[in-house]
N, C-alpha and C positions, 0 to 999 in steps of 0.2 A: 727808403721806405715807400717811395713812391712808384720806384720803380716794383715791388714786389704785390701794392695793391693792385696793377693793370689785370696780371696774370690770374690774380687771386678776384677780380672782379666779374674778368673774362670768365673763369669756372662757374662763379653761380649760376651767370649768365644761361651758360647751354644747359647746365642742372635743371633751373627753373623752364628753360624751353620743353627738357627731355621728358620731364613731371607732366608739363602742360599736355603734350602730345598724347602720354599714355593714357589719359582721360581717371574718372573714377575708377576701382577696381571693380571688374563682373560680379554679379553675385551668383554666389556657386550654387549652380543645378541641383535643384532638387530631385534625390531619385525614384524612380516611378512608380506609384502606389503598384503592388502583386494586382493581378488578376484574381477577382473573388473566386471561390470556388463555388463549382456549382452541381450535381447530383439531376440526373431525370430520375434515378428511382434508389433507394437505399430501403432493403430487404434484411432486416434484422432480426434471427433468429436467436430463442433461449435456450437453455435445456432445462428439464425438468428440473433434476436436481433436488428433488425432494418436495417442491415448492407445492401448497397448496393449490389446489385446481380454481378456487377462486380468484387466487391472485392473478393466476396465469390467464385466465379468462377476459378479468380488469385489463391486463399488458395488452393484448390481441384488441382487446376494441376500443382502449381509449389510448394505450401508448402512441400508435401511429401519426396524429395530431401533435400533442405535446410536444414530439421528440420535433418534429418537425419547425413547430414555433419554436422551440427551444436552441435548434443549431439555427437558424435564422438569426436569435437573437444575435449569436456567436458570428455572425456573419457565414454561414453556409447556407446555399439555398437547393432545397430539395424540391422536384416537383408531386414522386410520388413516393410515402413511407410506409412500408408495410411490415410488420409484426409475425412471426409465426412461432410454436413450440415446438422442438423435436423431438420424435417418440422417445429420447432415452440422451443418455449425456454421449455417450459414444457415438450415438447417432447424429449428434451438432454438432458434434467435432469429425466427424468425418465428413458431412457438411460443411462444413465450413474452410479444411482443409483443401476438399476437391474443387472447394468455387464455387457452391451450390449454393451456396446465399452469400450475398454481398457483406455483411459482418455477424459475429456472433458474442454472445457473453459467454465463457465453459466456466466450469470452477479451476480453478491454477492445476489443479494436481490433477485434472482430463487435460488441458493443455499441455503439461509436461510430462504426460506419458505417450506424446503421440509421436511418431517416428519419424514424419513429413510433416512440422506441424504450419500453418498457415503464419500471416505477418501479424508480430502481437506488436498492438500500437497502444496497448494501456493497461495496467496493472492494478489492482482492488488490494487493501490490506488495512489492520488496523492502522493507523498515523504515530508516528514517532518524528525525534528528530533528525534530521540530517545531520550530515558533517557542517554544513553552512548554521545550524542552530534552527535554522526552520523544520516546521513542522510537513511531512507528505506521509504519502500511502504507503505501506510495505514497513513492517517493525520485526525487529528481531524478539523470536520467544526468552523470557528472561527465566533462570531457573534458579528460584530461591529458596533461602533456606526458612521454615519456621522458624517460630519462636519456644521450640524446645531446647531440651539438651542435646539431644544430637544434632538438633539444627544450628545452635550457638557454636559446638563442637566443630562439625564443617564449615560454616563461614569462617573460625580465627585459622580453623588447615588450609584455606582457601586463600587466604590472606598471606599464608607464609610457609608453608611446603608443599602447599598444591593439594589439590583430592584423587585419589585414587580409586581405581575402579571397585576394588575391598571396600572403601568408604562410603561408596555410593551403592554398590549392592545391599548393606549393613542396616539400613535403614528404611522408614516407611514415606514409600511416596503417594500422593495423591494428583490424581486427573480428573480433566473431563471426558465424555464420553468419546468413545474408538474415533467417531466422524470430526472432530474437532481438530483445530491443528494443535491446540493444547491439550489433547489428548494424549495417546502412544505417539502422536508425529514428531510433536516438536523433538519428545523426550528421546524418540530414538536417534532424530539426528543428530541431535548435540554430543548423545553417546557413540553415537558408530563414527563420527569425527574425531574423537579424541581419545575413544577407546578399545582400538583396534575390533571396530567393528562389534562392540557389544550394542544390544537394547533392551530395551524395557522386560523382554521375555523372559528375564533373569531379575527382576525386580520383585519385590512387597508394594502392591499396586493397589491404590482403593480408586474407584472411578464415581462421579460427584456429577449433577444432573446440571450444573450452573456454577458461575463463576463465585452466586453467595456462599451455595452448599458448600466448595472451595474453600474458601476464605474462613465460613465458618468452622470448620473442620479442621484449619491452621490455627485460629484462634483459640480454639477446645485442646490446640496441642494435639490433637490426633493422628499427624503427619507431621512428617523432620522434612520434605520439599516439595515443592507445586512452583510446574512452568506458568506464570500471567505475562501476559503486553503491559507495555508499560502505559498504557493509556488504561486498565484494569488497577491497576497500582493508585495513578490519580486520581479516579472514581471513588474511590474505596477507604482514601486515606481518611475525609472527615467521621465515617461512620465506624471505622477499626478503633479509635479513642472514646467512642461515646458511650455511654452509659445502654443498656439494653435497653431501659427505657425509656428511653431517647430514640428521635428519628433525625435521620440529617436530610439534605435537602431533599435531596430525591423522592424521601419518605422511607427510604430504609434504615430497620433499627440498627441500634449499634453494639457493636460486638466485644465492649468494654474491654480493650486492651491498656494497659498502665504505659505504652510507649508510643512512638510513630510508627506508623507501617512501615513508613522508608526505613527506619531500624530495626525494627523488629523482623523483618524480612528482608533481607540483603540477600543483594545478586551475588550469587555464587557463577555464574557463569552465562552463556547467552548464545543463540545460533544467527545465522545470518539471516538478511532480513526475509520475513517468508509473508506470500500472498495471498488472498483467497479467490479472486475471481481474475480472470484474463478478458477483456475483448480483443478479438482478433479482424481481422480483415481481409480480401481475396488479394493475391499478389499483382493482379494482374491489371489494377485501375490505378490511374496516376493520381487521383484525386482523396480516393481513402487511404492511400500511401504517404500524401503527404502531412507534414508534422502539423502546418495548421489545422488541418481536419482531426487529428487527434485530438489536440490543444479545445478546441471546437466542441467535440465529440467528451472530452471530458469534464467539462463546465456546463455541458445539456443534461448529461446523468448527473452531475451535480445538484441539480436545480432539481430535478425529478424526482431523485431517491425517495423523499421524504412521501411522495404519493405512490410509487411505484415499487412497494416493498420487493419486488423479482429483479429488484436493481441490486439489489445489495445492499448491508449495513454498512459499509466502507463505503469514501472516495476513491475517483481513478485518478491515476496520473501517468503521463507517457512515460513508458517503459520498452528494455527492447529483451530479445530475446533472452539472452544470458543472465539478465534477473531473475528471471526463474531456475536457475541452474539447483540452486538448493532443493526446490521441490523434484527437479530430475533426479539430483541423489535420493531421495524421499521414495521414489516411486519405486526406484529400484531396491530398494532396502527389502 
């Protein structure tokens, strides 16, 4: 026994030596804060877009400040920020393309008609949810059926042998006006994807000034299907059950339906997710290239929108090219 503690003593021995020598363990290196980013001048051009001359007038002499404290807050530092309008929506897209101002807002479907189009670093849409269950920008148009006969009729065929283009020609759809994407857009895409290139041109088409005149319109039973976002859907749902003489929160009356919106309008089907505005940026700066400058750049019009109505009724969120592909089908249609 004795003879096996020597050996077995001897080993601690150097162990506890070998421990002593290597000291405490290092603490691992922290790695290097990025380099802020930082701008001498960000030139941000609109396009018209329909937008009132007053709004656009507001953008030009108060946005430049704002945007400025706003990506600051974000941590980007700008020294000078300036604002301009382009005669025309093809005129900022092709501005903005050749490098002619350093970023621009277009509407999605000018960005994705353009042939060379400049770097899209953020994308505008109604909000839906992801695949992760979170809520972003960019939703697929839903296309549902009324609460008629023909609309019960297509939802249980939809459910179990599918719709065909006869069943969808058969019936009365209703829209929002041509400039809308829930207008003829959404509608033709869904169709020229599934229906060897049919659209709406072959439809019983009634077109409706607002998403209420819509809904009320579904509710009167007037139409068997109307494309809504599904954030138009959740709007919608307290006021679809109430009594007309009733107002839900918003203050709009309600449109006395005996069931839930969610059932009484089911999805019959849905297109891929589509945008409405692009900001874009020049290829040629490392700085509004990079993703924190997006990241940056989309939590500053966040913050703004609500003062800056030429921002958009949507959030942005970084987006790259190929998210817009659907509106590239769109444009070509």
């Amino acid at each position: 026994m004795k003879k096996l503690m020597k050996p077995l003593s001897l080993a601690c021995a150097l162990l506890l030596l070998v421990l002593s020598a290597c000291g405490p363990a290092a603490p691992p290196e922290e790695p290097e804060a990025p380099e802020p980013l930082r701008l001498e001048r960000l030139n941000l051009e609109l396009s018209r877009n329909g937008l009132p001359p007053e709004a656009l007038a507001q953008a030009v002499r108060d946005l430049p400040s704002a945007l400025k404290s706003a990506l600051a807050d974000q941590g980007v530092a700008v020294e000078t920020v300036t604002v301009s309008v382009g005669a025309s929506v093809s005129a900022t897209a092709q501005a903005a393309a050749e490098g002619g101002v350093d970023a621009a807002i277009l509407p999605a479907e000018a960005f994705a008609a353009l042939e060379t189009p400049p770097r899209l670093i953020l994308a505008a849409g109604p909000v839906s949810p992801a695949e992760n269950g979170e809520d972003r920008p960019g939703a697929p148009a839903l296309i549902c059926a009324a609460p008629t006969e023909n609309g019960r009729a297509l939802a249980e065929k939809a459910r179990t042998d599918g719709l065909t283009w006869e069943d969808l020609a058969a019936v009365r759809w209703g829209v929002l006006e041509d400039s809308s994407l829930l207008g003829r857009q959404a509608v033709d895409l869904w169709l020229w994807d599934r229906y060897d290139g049919e659209t709406s041109a072959h439809l019983a088409l009634s077109v409706y000034d607002s998403y209420e005149d819509l809904l009320r319109a579904a509710a009167a039973e007037e139409i068997d299907v109307l494309p809504l976002w599904d954030g138009v859907r959740k709007d919608w749902a307290e006021a679809w059950t109430l009594a007309p003489s009733r107002t839900d929160g918003r203050g709009v009356r309600g449109l006395g339906r005996p069931a839930a919106l969610e059932k009484e309008l089911p999805v019959l089907g849905e297109t891929e997710r589509l945008y409405t505005s692009a900001a874009v940026v020049r290829e040629d700066d490392g700085v509004l290239t990079d993703s924190r400058f997006a990241a940056a750049l989309a939590a500053a019009l966040e913050s703004l929108r609500e003062a800056f109505p030429v921002l958009g009724p949507y959030p942005y969120a970084p987006a790259e090219n190929r998210d817009l592909d659907p509106q590239r089908r769109l444009a070509g249609l």
